[in-house]
N, C-alpha and C positions, 0 to 999 in steps of 0.2 A: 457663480453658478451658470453653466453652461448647455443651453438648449439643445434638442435632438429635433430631428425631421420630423416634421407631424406623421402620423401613426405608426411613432417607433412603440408606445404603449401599447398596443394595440396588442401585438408578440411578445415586447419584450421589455424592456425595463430603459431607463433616462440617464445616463452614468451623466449627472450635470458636472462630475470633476472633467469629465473629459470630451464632452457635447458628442457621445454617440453610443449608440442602441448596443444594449448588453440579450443577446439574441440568446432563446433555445437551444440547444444539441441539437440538428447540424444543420439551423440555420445561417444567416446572416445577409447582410446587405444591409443598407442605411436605415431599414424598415423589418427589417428579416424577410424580404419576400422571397429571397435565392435560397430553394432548398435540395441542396445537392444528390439529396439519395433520395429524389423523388419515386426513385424506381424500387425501391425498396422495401415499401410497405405491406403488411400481411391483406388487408384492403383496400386495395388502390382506390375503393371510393372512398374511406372513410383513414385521412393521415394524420393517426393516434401519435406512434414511434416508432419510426424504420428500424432496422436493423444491418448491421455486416456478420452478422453470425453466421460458423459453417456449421454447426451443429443441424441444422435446418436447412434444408436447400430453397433458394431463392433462385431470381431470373439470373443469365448472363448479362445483361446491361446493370443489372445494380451491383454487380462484383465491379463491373469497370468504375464504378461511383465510387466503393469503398477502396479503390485502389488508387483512386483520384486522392480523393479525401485523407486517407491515412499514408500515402506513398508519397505525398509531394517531394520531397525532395531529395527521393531514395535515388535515385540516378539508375535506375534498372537492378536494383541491389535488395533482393527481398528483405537482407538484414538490417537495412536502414530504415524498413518504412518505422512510422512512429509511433503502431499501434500493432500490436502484436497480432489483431484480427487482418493486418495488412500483410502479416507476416506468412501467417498461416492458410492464404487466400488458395492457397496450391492444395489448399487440403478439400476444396470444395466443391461441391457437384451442382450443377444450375440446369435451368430451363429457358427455352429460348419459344415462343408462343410465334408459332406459324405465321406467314404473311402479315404481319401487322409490323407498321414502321417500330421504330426502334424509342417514340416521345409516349405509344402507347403501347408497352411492354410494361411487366408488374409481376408481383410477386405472390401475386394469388397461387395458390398450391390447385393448380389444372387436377381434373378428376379421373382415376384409373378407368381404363379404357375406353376414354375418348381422347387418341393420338394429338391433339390440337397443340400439340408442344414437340419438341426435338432436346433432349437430355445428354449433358456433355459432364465431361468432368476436365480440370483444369492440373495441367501435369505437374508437379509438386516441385518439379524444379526447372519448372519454364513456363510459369504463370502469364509472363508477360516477354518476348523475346525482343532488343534492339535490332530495328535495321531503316538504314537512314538519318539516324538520331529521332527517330519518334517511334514512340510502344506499340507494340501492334498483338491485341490479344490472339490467344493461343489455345485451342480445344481437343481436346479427342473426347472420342464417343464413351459413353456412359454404358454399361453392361447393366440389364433390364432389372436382376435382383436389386442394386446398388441404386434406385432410382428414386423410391421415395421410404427410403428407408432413414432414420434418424443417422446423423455419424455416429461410429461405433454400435451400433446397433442395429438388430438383423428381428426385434420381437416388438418395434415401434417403428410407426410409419406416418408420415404428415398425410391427412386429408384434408380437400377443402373447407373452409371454415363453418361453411353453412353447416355442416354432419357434427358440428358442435352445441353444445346450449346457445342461447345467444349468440351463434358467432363470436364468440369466446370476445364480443365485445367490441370486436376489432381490435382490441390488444394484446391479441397472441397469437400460436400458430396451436391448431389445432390436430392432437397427437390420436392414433389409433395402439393401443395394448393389445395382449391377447384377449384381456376378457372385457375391457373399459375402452370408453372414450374418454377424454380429459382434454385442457386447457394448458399450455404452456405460456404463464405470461409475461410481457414487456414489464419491465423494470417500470415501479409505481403503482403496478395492478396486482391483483390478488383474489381471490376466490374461484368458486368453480366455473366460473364462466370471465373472469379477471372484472368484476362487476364493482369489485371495490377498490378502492386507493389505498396504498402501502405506504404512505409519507415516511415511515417511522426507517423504513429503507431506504429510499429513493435519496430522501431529502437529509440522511444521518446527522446533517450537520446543524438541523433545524428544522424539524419537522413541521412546527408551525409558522414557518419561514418569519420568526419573529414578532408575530402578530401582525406583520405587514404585508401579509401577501396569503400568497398559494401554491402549493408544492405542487410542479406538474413534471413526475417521473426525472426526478431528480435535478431539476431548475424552479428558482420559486422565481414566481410570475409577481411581482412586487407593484402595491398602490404606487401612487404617483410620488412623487418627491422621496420613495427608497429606491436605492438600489443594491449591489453588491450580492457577494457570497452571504445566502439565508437573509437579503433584506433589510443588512443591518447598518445598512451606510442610509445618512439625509444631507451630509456637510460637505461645500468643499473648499479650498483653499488652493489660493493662488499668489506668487509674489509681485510687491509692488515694483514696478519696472524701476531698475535699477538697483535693485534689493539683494540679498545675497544670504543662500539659505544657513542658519548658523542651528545645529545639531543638537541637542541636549546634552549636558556632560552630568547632569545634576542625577536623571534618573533612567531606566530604561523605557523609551518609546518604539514602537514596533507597527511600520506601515506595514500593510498586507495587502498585497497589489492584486487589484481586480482582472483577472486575465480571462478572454472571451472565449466562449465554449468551445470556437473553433479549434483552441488552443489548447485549451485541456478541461474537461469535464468527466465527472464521476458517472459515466455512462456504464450500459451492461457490457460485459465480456464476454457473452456468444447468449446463442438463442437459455433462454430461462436462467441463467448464468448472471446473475446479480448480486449476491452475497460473496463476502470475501472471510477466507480462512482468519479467523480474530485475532489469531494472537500475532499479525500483521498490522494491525489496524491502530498503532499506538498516534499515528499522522490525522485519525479519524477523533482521535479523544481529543489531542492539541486542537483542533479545529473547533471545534465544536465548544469548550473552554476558551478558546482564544475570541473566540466575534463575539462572546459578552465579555469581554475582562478589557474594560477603560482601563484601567491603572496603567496598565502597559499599553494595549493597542492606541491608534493615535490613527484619524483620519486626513491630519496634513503633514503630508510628505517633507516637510522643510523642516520642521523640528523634529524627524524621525534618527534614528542613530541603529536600528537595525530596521533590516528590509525583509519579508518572508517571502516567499517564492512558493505559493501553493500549487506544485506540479502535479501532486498527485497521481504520483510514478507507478504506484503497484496497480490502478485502475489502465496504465500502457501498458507495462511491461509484467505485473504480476512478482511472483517471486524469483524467477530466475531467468527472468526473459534481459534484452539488451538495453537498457533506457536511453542509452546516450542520445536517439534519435531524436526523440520526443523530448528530452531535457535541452538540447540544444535549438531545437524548436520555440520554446518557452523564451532561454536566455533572449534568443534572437526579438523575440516579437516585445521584450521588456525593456533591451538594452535599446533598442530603433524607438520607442514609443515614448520613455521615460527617460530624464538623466541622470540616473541615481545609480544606477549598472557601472555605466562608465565614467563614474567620478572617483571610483574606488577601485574598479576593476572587479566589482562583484566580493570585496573582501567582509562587507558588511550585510551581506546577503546572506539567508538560509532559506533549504528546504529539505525535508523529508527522504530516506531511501530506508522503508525500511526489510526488505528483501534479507535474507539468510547470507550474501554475502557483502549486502549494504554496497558502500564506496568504494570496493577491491577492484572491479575493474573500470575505474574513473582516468583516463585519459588526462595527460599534464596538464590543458588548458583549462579542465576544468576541477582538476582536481588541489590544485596550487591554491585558488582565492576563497569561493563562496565556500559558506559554513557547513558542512552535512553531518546533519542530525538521524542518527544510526544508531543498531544493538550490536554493530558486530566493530570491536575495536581491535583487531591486530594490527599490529605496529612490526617495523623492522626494514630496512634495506635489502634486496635483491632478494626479496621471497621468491625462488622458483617454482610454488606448486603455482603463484600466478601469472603465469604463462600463459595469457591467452591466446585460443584458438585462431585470432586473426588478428592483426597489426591495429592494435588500437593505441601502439605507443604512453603504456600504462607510463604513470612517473613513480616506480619504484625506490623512488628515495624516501618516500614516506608509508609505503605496507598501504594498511588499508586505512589509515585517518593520519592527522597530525591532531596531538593532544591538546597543545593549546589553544585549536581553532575549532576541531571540530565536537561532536558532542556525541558519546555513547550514552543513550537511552536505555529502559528498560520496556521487553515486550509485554504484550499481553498477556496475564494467563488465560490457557483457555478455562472455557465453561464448565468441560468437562472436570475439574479439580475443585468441588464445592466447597472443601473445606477454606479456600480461600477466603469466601466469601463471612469466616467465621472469624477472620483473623483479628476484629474489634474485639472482641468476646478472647479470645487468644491471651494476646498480648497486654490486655487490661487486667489478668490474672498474674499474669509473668510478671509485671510493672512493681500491680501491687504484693508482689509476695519476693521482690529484690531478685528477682532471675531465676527463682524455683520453678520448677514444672508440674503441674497434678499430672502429669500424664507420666505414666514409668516409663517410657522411650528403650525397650527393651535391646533393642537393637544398636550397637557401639556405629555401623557405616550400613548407607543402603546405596543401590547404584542398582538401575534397569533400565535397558536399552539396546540400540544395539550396537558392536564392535568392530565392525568391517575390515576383519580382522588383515588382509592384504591390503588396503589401501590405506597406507600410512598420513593421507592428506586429511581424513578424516577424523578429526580432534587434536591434530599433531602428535597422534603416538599415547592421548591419553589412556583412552580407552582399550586399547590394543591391550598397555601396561597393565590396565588394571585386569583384562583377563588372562592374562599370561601369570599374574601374581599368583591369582587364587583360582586358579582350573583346576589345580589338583590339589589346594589343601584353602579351603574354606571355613575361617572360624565359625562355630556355633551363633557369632551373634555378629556376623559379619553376612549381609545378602545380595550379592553378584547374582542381577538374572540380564540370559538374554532375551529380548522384546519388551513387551508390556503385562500386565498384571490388572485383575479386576480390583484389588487391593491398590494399586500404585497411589492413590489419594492419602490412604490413611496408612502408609506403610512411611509416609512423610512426618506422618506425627509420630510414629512410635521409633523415630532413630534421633540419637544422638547429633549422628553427624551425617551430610548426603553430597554425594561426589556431585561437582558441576563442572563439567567440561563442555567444549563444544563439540559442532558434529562438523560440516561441511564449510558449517557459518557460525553465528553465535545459537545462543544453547538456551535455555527456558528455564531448564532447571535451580538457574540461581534466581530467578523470582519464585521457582517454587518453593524451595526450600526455606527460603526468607521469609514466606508469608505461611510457612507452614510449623515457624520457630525451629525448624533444623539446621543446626550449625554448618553452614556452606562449607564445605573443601574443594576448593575452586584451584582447576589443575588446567590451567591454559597460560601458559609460556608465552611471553611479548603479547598479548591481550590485557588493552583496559577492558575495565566492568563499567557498570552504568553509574555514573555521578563520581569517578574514583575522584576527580579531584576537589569532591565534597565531603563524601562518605568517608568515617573515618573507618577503614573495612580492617585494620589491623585490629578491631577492637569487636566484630564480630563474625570474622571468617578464618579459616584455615590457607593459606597461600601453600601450594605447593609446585615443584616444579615435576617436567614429568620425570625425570632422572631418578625423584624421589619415592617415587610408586610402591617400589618392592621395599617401602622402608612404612608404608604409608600405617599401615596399624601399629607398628610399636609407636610410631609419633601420635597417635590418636590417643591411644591408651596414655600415656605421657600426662595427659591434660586433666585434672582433679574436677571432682565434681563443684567447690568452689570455683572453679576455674571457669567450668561449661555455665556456671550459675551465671557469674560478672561479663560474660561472654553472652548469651542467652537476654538479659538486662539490656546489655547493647541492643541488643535489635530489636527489643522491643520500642527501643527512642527510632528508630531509622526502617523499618520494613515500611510502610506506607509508600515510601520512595521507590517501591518497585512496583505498586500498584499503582495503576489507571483508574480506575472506577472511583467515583468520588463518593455515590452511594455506598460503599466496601470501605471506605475512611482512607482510598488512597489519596496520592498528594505527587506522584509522579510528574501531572505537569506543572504545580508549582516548582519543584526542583527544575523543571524543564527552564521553568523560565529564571532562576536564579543560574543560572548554568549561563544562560544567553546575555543574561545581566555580564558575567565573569568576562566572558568571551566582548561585551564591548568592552570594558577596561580592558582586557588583552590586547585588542587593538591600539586602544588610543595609547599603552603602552609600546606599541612596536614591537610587542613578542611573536606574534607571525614569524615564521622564518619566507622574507620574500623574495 
C-alpha cells in the first residue's frame, strides 16, 4: 500500500495502489490545490462547481480555461477537443469585467444597467485562431438583445445570483421567466434554491458512495483507506520483484482501472444539463452492477484476464458527437501509467460506446484490438454510407464490430413504456400456461415510426419497404403508422408479431417487443442483435431480409397458432436478457458478463482476426 502527500484527503481520496491523490472534477495536483476553471464559478467567493457551459454566459477568461482544459491536444482543431463543451465553445457568448486584471475576473452574472462589463461573442468558426504556433483568443462584439439571454432563448435571462432565494446556494445560475424567478442548478443540487443534494444523480453509480464516503456532485469524497469509482476499493497489490504476472485461465476476473477526473469524469453537459436520455445509459447499469460484483471484479491487476476501460463516452461526446478524442486521451494516460495496454495491445481491454451509431466510426488503430461493447452491430466490408465526413481512416474491413471480439448489448427501455415494467407478471403467465397468451393480440403485425422515405441509409431500406408494401393496401389487422401513438405501449401487447428494424443506428424496438411478449420480426441485413451468439433467436424471432418485405405478411400468416405458442414459450425463458433493471427481473448484465467470459476464451483461443 502506497502513501499520498499529506493533505491529499483533505480534497480528495489516497489511491495507495498507486501513491497518488484521486482529486475532484477539475482539480488536481499532488493535493488537488490546482484548480484550473478557477474563473468559472457562478460565485467566485463561494467554489461549489464551475462550469464550461454555453447555455449560460460566463466571463471570457474561463472560456480560455475550458478550452485549455478540454482542448488539450486539439492542435487548433475544434474537432478534436475532448469534450464536446470544447467543441461547441464557438457557440458562446461571455463577459469581460472592466479594468480588473485577468486572476480577478469571475463569472458572477454583472447586473443590467450597470456597464461594468464589455460583452463579446466568440465566432463559431474561429474560436481560437493560430498564429506563430500559439492560440491567440478571438472576439467580436455582442449585439445588446443577445446579452443575457439564455442560448436559445429570447423569454429567459441570467440575473445576478443575489435576485435568487438563497443565491440559489452558490450552486447555480440564477434564471429570470416571464413571470418567475427560478434556480438553475450544478449537478448534485436540487430544489428551489439548489439547497439539497441530488446523490441519486450526480453519484448514479453509488449514491451512497458505498457507505464509505460522500457524494459531492458526482465524486465521492471517500474515508480514509477507500478509494476508487463509488468508494469501493481498500486493497492493493503489487508483484514481488522478479515475479511475473500469470492471468486466470480458470475463471473471469475483470480489473477496472481507476482513471483520474481529469481524464474522464460523469460531469454536467452545459448549464442545468445533467441527466442523460436512458435508454443510452446501459454503460450506467454495468457500472453500477459491476463495483459490487467480487465474482468477477478483482482488485489485482496481475491475476486480472480482462481489463474495463470506464471512458464514459456519452458524458464527452453524447450520442452523436466524435469520441475519438477523448477515447484516445484515456488509452493514452492508461497505456503510459499501467502495463497491461501494452502487453496485449489493448486486445483484452473493454469499454462502452453506446451512441446510435456505437463503433462505426472507430478508426483502425482503435478499432482492430480493444473490446467495444455496443447496441448497434453491423457487420460487412466497404459499407459506403460510412463515409466519413473527414479522414478518420475508418478500417472498413470490419463494418461497425467484429463478432467474435466485440459485444452487442441490449439498450435501455425507456420509462415511458410501463408495461415493461410488468413483464414478471407477463411472462410468468406465458411459462406457466406452455406459450399461451390471455391477451387476444388482435393484431397479426404492428410497426410505428418514422420512414424517411428518401434516405435509404436509414434502416437499410427496411422501413422504406415496409411503407411502399402497405401505403396502398393495408390488411385489417395489419398497423403501419407514421410517428408515434398514445397507444404505442399497449399496441405491443395486442400484436402477434412487431417489426424491429433500425433507424440511423441500432433500433429499441427489439427490446420492446421482447419484453412486451411480441414476436420480433427483425429485418436488419448484416446486423447482429444483442447476445446473438448466446440467444438462441431462431427459436423466438422472425429473421427477415429486406428483399423479403413485400412477402412479409403471407410469411406471417404461414406460422400456426402452435407455432406462435412454442415461439412465445421461447421468450419467455430469454426476454430478461434484454432488460437492465434488475428490480423489473432483468439480467442484461449478467449476460453482459457471460458474453465477456466468451470473448476471454475467444482470446486465449486466437480467434481475433489480428
Amino acid at each position: 500500500m502506497l502513501n499520498c502527500p499529506v493533505g491529499c484527503t483533505q480534497l480528495g481520496n489516497c489511491n495507495h495502489e498507486m501513491g497518488n491523490c484521486e482529486c475532484p472534477w477539475p482539480r488536481r495536483g499532488p493535493t488537488c490545490e490546482e484548480d484550473p476553471l478557477s474563473l468559472c464559478y457562478d460565485d467566485p467567493t463561494n467554489h461549489t462547481v464551475p462550469s464550461c457551459g454555453i447555455r449560460a454566459p460566463k466571463n471570457c477568461e474561463c472560456y480560455k480555461q475550458c478550452q485549455n482544459l478540454h482542448c488539450q491536444d486539439s492542435n487548433g482543431d475544434v474537432y478534436n477537443c475532448e469534450h464536446e463543451l470544447g467543441r461547441k465553445i464557438g457557440e458562446a457568448r461571455c463577459f469581460l469585467y472592466r479594468n480588473r486584471p485577468v486572476d480577478q475576473q469571475g463569472s458572477a452574472i454583472p447586473k443590467k444597467g450597470k456597464e461594468v462589463v464589455d460583452w463579446y461573442r466568440i465566432p463559431a468558426q474561429g474560436w481560437y485562431v493560430w498564429k506563430s504556433g500559439k492560440p491567440r483568443w478571438w472576439w467580436d462584439w455582442l449585439p445588446f438583445k443577445q446579452r443575457w439571454a439564455l442560448r436559445g432563448s429570447y423569454e429567459e435571462f441570467v440575473i445576478p445570483l443575489e435576485d435568487c432565494p438563497l443565491n440559489c446556494t452558490s450552486r447555480g445560475v440564477c434564471i429570470q421567466e416571464i413571470t418567475q424567478i427560478k434556480c438553475i442548478c450544478r449537478k448534485g443540487f436540487k430544489g428551489l434554491a439548489c439547497e439539497l443534494d441530488d446523490n441519486e444523480e450526480a453519484c448514479w453509480f453509488s449514491p451512497t458512495c458505498n457507505g464509505h464516503g460522500k457524494c459531492k456532485s458526482g465524486f465521492c469524497h471517500c474515508d480514509p483507506g477507500w478509494w476508487g469509482l463509488g468508494c469501493t476499493r481498500s486493497s492493493a497489490y503489487a508483484l514481488e520483484s522478479g515475479s511475473k504476472a500469470v492471468p486466470s485461465r480458470l475463471r473471469l476476473r475483470i480489473y477496472m482501472y481507476d482513471i483520474p477526473s481529469e481524464h474522464t469524469f460523469p460531469g454536467e453537459y452545459d448549464d442545468g444539463v445533467y441527466t442523460r436520455d436512458n435508454m443510452y445509459a446501459a454503460y450506467e447499469y454495468f457500472i453500477k452492477y459491476f463495483l459490487q460484483d467480487w465474482d468477477v471484479r478483482t482488485e489485482n491487476p496481475n491475476e486480472a484476464n480482462m481489463f474495463f476501460v470506464p471512458a464514459l463516452v456519452y458524458f464527452y461526446a453524447g450520442n452523436l458527437g466524435n469520441p475519438l478524442p477523448h477515447l484516445r486521451k484515456v488509452v493514452k494516460y492508461i497505456s503510459t501509467t499501467y502495463p497491461f495496454w501494452n502487453r496485449t495491445g489493448g486486445k483484452d481491454h473493454f469499454w462502452w460506446m453506446t451512441g446510435d451509431q456505437g463503433a462505426c466510426w472507430m478508426p483502425e488503430d482503435l478499432m482492430r484490438n480493444p473490446i467495444k461493447l455496443v447496441h448497434f452491430g453491423l457487420t460487412g466490408s466497404n459499407l459506403t454510407w460510412r463515409d466519413p465526413p473527414r479522414d478518420l481512416h475508418l478500417d472498413k474491413e470490419y463494418g461497425c464490430i467484429l463478432p467474435e471480439r466485440d459485444i452487442v448489448t441490449p439498450p435501455v427501455v425507456h420509462n415511458k413504456f410501463p408495461n415493461t415494467g410488468k413483464s414478471i407478471d407477463l411472462f410468468k403467465t406465458i411459462l406457466e400456461n406452455r406459450g399461451s397468451d390471455a391477451r387476444l393480440r388482435k393484431l397479426l403485425l404492428f410497426f410505428a415510426g418514422a420512414f424517411q422515405m428518401t434516405d435509404m441509409m436509414y434502416s437499410g431500406g427496411a422501413r422504406q419497404g415496409l411503407n411502399t408494401t402497405f401505403q396502398n393496401h393495408n390488411p385489417s389487422d395489419v398497423l403501419m403508422m407514421q410517428g408515434t401513438t398514445y397507444r404505442y405501449d399497449d399496441l405491443f401487447l395486442d400484436s402477434k408479431f412487431c417489426v424491429a428494424p433500425y433507424g440511423f443506428g441500432w433500433g429499441l424496438r427489439l427490446s420492446i417487443a421482447v419484453t412486451h411478449a411480441c414476436i420480433p420480426v427483425i429485418i436488419q441485413d448484416h446486423v447482429h442483435q444483442p447476445f446473438e451468439d448466446i440467444l438462441p433467436y431462431q427459436q423466438f424471432s422472425v429473421r427477415l431480409r429486406v428483399k423479403d418485405v413485400p412477402s412479409i405478411v403471407s410469411i406471417l400468416r404461414s406460422y400456426s397458432d402452435e407455432q406462435l405458442a412454442v415461439m412465445r414459450y421461447e421468450l419467455g425463458k430469454h426476454w430478461a436478457a434484454f432488460l437492465w433493471p434488475r428490480e423489473a427481473g432483468g439480467l442484461a448484465y449478467n449476460y453482459t458478463i457471460k458474453a465477456l467470459r466468451k470473448r476471454m476464451y475467444n482470446y486465449a483461443a486466437e480467434y481475433y482476426r489480428l
